[in-house]
MDTraj code that builds the backbone (N, CA, C; nanometers):
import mdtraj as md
import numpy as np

residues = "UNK UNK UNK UNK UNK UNK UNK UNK UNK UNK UNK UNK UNK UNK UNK UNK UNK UNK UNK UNK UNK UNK UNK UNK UNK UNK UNK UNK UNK UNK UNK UNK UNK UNK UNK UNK UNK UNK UNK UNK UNK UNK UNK UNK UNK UNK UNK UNK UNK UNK UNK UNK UNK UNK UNK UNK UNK UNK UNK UNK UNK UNK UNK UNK UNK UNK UNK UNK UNK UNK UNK UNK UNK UNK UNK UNK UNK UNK UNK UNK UNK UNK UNK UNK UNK UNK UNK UNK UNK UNK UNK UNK UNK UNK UNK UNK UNK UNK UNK UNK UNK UNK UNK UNK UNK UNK UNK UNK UNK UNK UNK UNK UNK UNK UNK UNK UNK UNK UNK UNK UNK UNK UNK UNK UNK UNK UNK UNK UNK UNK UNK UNK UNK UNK UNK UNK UNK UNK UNK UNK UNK UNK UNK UNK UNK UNK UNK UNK UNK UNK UNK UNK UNK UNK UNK UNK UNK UNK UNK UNK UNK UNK UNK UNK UNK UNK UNK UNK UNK UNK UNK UNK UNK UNK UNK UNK UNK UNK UNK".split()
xyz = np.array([
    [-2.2876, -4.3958, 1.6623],
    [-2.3052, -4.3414, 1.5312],
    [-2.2138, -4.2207, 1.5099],
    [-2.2059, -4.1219, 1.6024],
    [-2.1286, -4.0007, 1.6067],
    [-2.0017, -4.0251, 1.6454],
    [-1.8818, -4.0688, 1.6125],
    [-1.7859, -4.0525, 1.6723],
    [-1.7014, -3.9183, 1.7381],
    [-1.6238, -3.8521, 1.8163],
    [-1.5662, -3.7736, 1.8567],
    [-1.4755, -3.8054, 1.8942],
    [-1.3821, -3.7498, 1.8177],
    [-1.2149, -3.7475, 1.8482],
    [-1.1681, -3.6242, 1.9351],
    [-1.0721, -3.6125, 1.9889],
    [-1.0160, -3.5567, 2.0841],
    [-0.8728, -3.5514, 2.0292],
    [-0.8813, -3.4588, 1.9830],
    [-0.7105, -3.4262, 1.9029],
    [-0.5674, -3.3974, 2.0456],
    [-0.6196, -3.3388, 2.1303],
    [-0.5105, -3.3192, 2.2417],
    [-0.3665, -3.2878, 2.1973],
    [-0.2873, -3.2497, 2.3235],
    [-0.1527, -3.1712, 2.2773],
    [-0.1049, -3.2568, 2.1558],
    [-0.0349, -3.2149, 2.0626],
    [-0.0168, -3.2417, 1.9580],
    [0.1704, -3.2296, 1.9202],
    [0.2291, -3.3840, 2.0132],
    [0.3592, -3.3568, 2.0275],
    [0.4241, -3.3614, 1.8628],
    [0.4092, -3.4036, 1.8034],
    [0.4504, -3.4080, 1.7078],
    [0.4852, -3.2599, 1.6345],
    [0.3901, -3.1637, 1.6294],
    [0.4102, -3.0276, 1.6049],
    [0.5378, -2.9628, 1.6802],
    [0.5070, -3.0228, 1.8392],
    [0.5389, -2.9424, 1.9287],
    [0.7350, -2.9633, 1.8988],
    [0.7397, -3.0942, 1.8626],
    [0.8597, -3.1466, 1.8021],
    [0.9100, -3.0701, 1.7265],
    [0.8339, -3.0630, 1.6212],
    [0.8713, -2.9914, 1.4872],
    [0.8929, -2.8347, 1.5019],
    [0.8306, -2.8024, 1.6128],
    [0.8434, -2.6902, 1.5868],
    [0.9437, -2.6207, 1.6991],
    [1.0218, -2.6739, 1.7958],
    [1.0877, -2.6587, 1.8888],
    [1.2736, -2.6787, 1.7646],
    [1.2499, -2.7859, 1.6713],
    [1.2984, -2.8603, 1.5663],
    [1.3397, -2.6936, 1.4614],
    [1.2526, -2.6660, 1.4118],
    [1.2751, -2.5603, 1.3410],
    [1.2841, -2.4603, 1.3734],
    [1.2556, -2.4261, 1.4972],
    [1.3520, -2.2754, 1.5594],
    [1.5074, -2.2968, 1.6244],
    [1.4986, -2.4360, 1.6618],
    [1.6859, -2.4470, 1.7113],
    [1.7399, -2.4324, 1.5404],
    [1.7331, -2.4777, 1.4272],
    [1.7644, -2.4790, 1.2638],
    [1.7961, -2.3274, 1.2463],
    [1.6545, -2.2459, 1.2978],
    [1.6711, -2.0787, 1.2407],
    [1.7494, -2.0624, 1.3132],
    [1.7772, -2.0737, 1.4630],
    [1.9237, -1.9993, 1.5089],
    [2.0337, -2.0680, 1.4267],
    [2.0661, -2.2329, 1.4306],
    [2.1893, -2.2803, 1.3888],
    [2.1865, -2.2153, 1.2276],
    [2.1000, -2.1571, 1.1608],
    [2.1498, -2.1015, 1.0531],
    [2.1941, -1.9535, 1.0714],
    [2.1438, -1.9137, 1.1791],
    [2.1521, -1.8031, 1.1854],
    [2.2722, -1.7495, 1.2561],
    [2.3690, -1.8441, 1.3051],
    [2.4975, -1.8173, 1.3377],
    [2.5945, -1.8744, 1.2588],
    [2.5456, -1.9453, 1.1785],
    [2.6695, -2.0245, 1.0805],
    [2.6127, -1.9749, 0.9367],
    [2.6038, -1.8664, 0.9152],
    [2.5507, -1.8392, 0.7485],
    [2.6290, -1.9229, 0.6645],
    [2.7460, -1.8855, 0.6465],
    [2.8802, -1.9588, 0.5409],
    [2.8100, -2.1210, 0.5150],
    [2.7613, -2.1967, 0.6366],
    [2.7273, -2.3145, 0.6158],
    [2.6384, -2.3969, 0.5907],
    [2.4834, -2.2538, 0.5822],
    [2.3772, -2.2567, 0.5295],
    [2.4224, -2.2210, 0.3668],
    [2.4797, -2.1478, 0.3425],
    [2.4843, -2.1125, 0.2182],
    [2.5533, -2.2371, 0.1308],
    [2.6452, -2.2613, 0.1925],
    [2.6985, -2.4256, 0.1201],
    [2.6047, -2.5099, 0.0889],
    [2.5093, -2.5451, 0.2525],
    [2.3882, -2.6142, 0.2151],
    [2.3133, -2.6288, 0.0957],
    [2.2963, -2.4766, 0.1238],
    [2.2097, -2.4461, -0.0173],
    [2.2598, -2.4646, -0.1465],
    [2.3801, -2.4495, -0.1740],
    [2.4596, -2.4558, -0.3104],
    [2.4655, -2.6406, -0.3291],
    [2.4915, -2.6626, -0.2117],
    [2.4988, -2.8525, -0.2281],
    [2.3403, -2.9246, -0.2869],
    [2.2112, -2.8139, -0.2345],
    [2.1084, -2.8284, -0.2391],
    [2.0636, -2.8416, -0.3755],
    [2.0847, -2.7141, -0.4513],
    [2.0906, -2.6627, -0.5777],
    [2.1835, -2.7379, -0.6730],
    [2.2363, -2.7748, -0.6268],
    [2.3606, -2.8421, -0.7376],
    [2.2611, -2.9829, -0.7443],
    [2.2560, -3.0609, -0.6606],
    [2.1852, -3.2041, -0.7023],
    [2.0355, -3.1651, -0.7379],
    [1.9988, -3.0402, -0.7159],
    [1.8311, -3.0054, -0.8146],
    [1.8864, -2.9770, -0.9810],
    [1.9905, -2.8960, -0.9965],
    [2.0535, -2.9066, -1.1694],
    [2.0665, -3.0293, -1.2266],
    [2.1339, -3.1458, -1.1222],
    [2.1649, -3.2345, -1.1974],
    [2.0465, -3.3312, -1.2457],
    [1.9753, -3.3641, -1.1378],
    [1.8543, -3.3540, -1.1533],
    [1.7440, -3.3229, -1.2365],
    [1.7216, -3.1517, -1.2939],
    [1.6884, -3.1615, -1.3816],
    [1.7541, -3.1521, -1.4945],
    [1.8877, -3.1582, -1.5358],
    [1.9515, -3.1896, -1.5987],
    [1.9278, -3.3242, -1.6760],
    [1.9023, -3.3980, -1.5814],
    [1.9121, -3.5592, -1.6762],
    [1.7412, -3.5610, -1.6561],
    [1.6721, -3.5281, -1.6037],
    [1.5140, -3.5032, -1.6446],
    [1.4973, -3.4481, -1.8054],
    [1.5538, -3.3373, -1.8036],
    [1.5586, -3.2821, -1.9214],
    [1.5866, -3.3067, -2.0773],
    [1.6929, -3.4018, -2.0584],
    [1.7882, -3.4750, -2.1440],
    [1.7280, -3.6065, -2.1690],
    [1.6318, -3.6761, -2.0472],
    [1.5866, -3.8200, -2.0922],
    [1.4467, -3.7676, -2.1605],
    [1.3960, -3.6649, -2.1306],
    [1.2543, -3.6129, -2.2153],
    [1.2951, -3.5334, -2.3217],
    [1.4379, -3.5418, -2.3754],
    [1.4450, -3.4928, -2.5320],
    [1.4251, -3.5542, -2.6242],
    [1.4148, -3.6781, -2.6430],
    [1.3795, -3.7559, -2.7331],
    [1.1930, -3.7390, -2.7624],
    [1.1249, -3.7681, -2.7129],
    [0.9706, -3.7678, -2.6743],
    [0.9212, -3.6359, -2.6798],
    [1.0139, -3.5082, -2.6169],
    [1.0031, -3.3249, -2.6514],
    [0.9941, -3.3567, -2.8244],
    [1.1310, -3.3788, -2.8903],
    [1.1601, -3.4081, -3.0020],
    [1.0767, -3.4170, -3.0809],
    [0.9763, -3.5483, -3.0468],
    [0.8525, -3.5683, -3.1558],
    [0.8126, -3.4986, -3.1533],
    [0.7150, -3.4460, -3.0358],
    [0.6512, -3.3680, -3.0231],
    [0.6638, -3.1898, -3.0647],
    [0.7653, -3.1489, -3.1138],
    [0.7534, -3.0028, -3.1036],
    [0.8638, -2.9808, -3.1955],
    [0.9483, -3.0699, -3.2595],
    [1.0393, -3.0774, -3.3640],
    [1.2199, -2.9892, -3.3194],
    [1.2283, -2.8990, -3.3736],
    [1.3217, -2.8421, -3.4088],
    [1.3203, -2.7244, -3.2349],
    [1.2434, -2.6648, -3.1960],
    [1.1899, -2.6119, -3.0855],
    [1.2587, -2.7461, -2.9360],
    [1.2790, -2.8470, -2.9532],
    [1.3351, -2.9320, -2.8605],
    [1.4646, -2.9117, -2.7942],
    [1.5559, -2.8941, -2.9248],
    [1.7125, -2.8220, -2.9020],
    [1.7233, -2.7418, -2.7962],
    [1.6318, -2.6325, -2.7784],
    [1.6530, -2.5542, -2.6977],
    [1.6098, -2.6095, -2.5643],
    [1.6021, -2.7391, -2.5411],
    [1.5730, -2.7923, -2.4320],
    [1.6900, -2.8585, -2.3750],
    [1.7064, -2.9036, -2.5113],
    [1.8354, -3.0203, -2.5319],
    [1.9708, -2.9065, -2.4566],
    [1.9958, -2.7899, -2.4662],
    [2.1027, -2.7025, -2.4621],
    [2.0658, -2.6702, -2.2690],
    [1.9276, -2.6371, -2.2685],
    [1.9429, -2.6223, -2.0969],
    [1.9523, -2.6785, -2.0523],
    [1.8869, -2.8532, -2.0873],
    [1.9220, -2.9595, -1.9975],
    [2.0779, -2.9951, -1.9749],
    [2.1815, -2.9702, -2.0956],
    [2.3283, -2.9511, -2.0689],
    [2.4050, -2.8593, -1.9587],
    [2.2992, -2.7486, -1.9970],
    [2.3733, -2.6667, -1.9309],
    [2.3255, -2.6626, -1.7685],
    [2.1956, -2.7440, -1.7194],
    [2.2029, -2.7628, -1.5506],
    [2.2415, -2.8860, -1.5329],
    [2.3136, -2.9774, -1.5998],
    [2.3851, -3.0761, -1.5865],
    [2.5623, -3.0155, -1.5328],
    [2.5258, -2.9124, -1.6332],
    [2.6538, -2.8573, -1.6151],
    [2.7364, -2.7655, -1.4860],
    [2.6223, -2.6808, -1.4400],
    [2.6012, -2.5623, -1.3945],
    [2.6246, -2.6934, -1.2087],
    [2.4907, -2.7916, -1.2314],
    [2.5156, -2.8858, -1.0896],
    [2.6163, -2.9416, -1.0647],
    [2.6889, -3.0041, -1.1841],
    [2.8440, -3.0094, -1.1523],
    [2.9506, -2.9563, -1.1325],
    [2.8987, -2.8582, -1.1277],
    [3.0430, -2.7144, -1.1391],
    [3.0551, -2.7256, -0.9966],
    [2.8456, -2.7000, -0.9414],
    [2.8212, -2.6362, -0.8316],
    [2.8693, -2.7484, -0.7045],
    [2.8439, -2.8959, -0.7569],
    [2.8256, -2.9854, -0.6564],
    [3.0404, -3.0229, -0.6266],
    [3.1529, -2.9966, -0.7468],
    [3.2226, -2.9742, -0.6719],
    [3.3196, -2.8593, -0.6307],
    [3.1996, -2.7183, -0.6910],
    [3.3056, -2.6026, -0.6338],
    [3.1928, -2.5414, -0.5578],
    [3.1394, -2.5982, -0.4244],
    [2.9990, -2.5185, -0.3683],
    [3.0623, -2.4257, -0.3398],
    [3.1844, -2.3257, -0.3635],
    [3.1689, -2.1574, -0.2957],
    [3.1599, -2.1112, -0.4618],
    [3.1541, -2.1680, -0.5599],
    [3.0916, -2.1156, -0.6726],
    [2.9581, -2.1240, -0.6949],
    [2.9168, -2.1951, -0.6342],
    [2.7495, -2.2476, -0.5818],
    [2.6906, -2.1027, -0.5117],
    [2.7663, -2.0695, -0.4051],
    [2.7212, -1.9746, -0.2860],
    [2.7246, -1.8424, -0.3546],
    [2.8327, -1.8578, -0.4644],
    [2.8646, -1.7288, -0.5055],
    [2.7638, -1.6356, -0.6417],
    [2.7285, -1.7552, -0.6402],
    [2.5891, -1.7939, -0.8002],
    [2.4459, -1.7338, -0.7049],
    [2.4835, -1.7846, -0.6185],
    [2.2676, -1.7525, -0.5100],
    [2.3328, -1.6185, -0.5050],
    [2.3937, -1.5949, -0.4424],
    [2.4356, -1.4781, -0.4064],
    [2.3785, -1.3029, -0.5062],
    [2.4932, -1.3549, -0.6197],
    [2.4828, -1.2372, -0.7534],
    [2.3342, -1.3202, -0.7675],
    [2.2517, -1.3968, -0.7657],
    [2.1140, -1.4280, -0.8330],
    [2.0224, -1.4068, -0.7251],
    [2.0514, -1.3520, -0.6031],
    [1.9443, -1.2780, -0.5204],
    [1.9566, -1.1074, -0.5817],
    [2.0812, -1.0305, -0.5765],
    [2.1240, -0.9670, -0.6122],
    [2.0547, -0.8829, -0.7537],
    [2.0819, -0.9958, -0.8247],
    [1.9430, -0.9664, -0.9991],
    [1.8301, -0.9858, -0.9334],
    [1.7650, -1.0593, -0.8937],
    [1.6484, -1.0601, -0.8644],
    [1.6015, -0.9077, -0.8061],
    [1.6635, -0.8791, -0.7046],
    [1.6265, -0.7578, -0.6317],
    [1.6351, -0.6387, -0.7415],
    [1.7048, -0.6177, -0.8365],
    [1.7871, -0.5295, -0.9482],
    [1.6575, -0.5144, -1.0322],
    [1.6578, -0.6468, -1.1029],
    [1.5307, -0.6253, -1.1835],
    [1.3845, -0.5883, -1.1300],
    [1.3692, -0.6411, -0.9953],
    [1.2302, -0.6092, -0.9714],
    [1.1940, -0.4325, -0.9385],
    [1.3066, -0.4121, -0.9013],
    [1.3049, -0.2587, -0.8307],
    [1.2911, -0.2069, -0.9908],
    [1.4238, -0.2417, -1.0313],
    [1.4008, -0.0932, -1.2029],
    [1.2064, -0.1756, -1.2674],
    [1.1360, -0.2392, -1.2196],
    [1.0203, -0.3319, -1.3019],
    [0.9401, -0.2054, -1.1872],
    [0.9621, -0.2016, -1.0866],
    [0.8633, -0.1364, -0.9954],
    [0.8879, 0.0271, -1.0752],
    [1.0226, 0.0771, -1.0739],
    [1.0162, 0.2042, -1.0479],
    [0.9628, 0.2315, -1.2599],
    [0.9832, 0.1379, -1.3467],
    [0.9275, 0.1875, -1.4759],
    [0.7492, 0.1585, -1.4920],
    [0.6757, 0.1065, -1.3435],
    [0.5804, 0.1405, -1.3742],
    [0.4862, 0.2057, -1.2320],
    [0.5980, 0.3225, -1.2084],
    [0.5403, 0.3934, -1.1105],
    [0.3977, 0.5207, -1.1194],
    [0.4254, 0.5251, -1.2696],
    [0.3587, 0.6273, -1.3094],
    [0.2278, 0.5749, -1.2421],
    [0.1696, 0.4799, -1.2792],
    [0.0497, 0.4862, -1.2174],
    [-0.0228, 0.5032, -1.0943],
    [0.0909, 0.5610, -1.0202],
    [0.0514, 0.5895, -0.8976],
    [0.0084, 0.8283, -0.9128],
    [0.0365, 0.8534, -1.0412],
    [0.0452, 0.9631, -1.0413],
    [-0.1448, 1.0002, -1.0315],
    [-0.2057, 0.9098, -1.0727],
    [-0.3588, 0.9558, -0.9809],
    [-0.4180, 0.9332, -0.8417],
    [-0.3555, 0.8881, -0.7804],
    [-0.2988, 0.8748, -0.6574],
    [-0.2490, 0.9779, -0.5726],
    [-0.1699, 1.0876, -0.6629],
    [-0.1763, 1.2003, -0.5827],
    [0.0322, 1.2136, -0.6149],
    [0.1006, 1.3502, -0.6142],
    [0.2087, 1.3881, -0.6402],
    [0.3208, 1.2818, -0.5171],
    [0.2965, 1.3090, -0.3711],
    [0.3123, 1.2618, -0.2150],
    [0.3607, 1.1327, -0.3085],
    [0.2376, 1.0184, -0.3412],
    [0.2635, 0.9266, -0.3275],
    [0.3453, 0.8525, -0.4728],
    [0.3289, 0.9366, -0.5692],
    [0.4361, 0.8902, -0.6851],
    [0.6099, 0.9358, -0.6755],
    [0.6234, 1.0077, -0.5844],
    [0.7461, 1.0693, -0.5862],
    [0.7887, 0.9261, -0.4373],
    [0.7142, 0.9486, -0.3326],
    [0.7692, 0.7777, -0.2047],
    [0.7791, 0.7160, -0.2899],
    [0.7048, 0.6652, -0.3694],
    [0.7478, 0.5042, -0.4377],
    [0.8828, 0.5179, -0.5417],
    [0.8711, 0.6055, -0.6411],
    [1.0282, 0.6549, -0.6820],
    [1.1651, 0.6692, -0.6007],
    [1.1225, 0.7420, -0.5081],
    [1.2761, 0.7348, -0.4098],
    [1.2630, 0.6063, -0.3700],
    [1.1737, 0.5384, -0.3109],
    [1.1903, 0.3801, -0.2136],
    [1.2750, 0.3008, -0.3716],
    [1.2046, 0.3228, -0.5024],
    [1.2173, 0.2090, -0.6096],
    [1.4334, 0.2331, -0.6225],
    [1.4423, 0.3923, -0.6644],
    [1.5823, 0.4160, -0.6352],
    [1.6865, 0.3712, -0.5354],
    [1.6057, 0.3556, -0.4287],
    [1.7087, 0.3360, -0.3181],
    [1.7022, 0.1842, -0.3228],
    [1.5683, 0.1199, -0.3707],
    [1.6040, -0.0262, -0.3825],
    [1.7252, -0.0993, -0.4952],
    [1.7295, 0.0202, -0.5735],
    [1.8124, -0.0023, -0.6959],
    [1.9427, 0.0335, -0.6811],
    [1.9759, 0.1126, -0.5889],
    [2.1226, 0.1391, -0.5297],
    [2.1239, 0.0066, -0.4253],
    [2.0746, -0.0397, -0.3510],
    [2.0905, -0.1543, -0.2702],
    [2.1564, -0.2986, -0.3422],
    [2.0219, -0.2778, -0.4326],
    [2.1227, -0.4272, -0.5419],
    [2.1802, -0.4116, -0.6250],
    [2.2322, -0.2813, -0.6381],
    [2.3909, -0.2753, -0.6843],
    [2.5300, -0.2908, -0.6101],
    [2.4875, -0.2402, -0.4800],
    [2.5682, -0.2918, -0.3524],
    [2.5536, -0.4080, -0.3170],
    [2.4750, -0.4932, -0.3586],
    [2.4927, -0.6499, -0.3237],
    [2.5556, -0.7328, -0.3960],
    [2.5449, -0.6351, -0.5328],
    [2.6980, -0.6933, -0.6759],
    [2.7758, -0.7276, -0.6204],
    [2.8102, -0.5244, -0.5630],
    [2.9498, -0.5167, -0.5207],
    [3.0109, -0.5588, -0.3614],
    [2.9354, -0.6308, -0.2815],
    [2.9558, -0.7000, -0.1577],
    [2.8431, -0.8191, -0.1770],
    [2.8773, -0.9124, -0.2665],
    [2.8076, -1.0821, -0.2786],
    [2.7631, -1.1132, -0.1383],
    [2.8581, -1.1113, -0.0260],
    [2.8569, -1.1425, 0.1143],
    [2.7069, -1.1264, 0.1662],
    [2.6873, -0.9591, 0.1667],
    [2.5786, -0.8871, 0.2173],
    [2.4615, -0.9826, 0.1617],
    [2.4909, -1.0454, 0.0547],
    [2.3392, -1.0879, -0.0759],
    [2.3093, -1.2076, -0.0456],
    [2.4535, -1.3016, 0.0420],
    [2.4078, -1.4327, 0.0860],
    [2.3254, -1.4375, 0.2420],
    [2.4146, -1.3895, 0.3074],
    [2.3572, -1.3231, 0.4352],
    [2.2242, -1.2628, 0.4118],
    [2.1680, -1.1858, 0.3386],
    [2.0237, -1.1785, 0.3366],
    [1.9983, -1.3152, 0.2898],
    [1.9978, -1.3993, 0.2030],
    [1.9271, -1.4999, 0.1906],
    [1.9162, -1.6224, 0.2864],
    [2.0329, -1.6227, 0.3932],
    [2.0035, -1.6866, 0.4922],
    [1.9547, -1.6163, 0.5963],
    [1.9232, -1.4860, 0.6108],
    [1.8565, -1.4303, 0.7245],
    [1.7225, -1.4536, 0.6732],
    [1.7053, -1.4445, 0.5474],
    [1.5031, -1.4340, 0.5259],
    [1.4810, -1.5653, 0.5423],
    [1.5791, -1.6701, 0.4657],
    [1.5515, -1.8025, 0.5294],
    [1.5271, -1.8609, 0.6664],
    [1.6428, -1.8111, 0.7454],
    [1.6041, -1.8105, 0.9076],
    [1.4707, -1.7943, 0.9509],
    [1.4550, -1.6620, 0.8922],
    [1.3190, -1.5401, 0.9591],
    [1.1882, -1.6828, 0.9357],
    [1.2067, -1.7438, 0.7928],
    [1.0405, -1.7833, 0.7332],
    [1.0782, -1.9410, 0.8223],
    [1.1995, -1.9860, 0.8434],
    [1.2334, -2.1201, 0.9148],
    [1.1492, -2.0743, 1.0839],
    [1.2017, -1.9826, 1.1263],
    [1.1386, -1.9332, 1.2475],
    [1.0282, -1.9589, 1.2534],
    [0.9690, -1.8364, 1.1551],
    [0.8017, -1.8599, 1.1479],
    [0.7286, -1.9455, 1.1514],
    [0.7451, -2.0946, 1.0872],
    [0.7298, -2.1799, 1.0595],
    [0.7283, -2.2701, 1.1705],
    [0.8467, -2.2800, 1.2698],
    [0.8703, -2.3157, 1.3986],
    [0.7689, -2.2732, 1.4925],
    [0.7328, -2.1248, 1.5016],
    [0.6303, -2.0913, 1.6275],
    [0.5249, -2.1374, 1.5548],
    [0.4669, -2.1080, 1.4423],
    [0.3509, -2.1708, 1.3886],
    [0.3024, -2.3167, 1.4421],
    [0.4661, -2.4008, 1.3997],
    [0.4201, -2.5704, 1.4737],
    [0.3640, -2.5303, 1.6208],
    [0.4189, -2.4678, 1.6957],
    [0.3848, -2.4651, 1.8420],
    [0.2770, -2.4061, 1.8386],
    [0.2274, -2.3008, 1.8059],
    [0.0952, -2.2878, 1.8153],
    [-0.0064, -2.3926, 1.7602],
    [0.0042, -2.5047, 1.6839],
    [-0.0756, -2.5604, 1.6255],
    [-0.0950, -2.6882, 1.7573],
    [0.0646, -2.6890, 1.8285],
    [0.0708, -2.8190, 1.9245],
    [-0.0379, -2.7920, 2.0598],
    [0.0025, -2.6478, 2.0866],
    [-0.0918, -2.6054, 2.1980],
    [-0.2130, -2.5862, 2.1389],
    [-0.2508, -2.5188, 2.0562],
    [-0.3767, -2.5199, 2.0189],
    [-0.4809, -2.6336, 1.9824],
    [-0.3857, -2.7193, 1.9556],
    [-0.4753, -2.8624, 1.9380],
    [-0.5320, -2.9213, 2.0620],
    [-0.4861, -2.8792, 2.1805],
    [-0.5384, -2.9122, 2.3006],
    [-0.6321, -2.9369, 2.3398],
    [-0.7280, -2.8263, 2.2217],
    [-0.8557, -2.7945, 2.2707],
    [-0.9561, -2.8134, 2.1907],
    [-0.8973, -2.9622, 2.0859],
    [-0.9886, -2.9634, 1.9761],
    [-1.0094, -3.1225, 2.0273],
])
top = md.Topology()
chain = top.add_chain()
for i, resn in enumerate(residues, 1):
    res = top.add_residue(resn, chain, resSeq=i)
    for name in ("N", "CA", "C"):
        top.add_atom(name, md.element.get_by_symbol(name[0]), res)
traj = md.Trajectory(xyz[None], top)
C-alpha cells in the first residue's frame, strides 16, 4: 500500500552540475565569445519577436484600433535591430554592453532621487546611501566610456549565477543520497 522510493545519488544533477561550472570557467576566460554568444542569442530572440509581433498585428488591430501601429513599428524595429545584430554580432556585443551601462545609470540616479527617505533613519545613513548612489553613477558613466568594462561585467555576473547554479546541481546530487 505504502510505497517508498529511494531517490539515491542523483547522477544526473551531478552531470549538470560538474556541466555548468566547466561553462562558468569557459566563459570566464573567453568573455569576447560569451558576449558574441549572447548577441547571436539576442539577435534570433528580436527576430523572433519581431515576426511574433507583426503576425499578431492584424488581430492587435481589431482589437485596440489605431493603438496597434505602435506595435506594428516595434515589431519592425526587433526585426530590424535582430538583423543588424545576427549579421554584425560586435554591434550586438556593443548594444548589451551601453544597455547594461543604462541600466546601471538609471537605477542609481532612481535610487539616489529617492534617498530622502532614508532621512528618518538618521543623518549617518542618508548621506552612505548618497555617496554609494553617486559613486554608482560615476561607475556607469565609465562603462559609457569603456563599453569593454560593461561587457565583462555581464559575463562575469553571468559566470558568477552559471557557477552558482553548478554547485547547487551538486549539492542536490549528493544530497539526494539520503532521500
Amino acid at each position: 500500500m505504502f510505497k517508498t522510493t529511494h531517490f539515491g545519488f542523483d547522477w544526473g544533477e551531478f552531470i549538470t552540475g560538474i556541466a555548468l561550472l566547466i561553462a562558468a570557467v569557459v566563459m570566464l576566460r573567453h568573455p569576447g565569445a560569451t558576449m558574441l554568444t549572447l548577441s547571436f542569442i539576442f539577435a534570433i530572440i528580436a527576430i523572433i519577436r519581431g515576426i511574433a509581433t507583426l503576425a499578431a498585428f492584424s488581430k492587435l488591430h481589431e482589437l485596440t484600433g489605431v493603438r496597434a501601429w505602435v506595435s506594428l513599428v516595434a515589431g519592425i524595429i526587433d526585426l530590424l535591430v535582430g538583423v543588424l545584430f545576427l549579421f554584425d554580432l560586435e554591434s550586438g556585443v556593443m548594444a548589451l554592453a551601453y544597455f547594461f551601462a543604462t541600466w546601471f545609470l538609471i537605477d542609481s540616479i532612481a535610487n539616489l532621487l529617492n534617498a530622502s527617505h532614508l532621512r528618518d533613519a538618521g543623518l549617518p545613513w542618508l548621506i552612505l546611501n548618497i555617496l554609494f548612489d553617486l559613486l554608482a553613477i560615476l561607475i556607469s558613466l565609465l562603462l559609457f566610456m569603456q563599453p569593454v568594462l560593461s561587457a565583462v561585467g555581464i559575463v562575469t555576473i553571468l559566470a558568477m549565477f552559471v557557477a552558482v547554479w553548478g554547485v547547487n546541481a551538486l549539492v542536490l546530487a549528493f544530497g539526494r543520497r539520503y532521500l
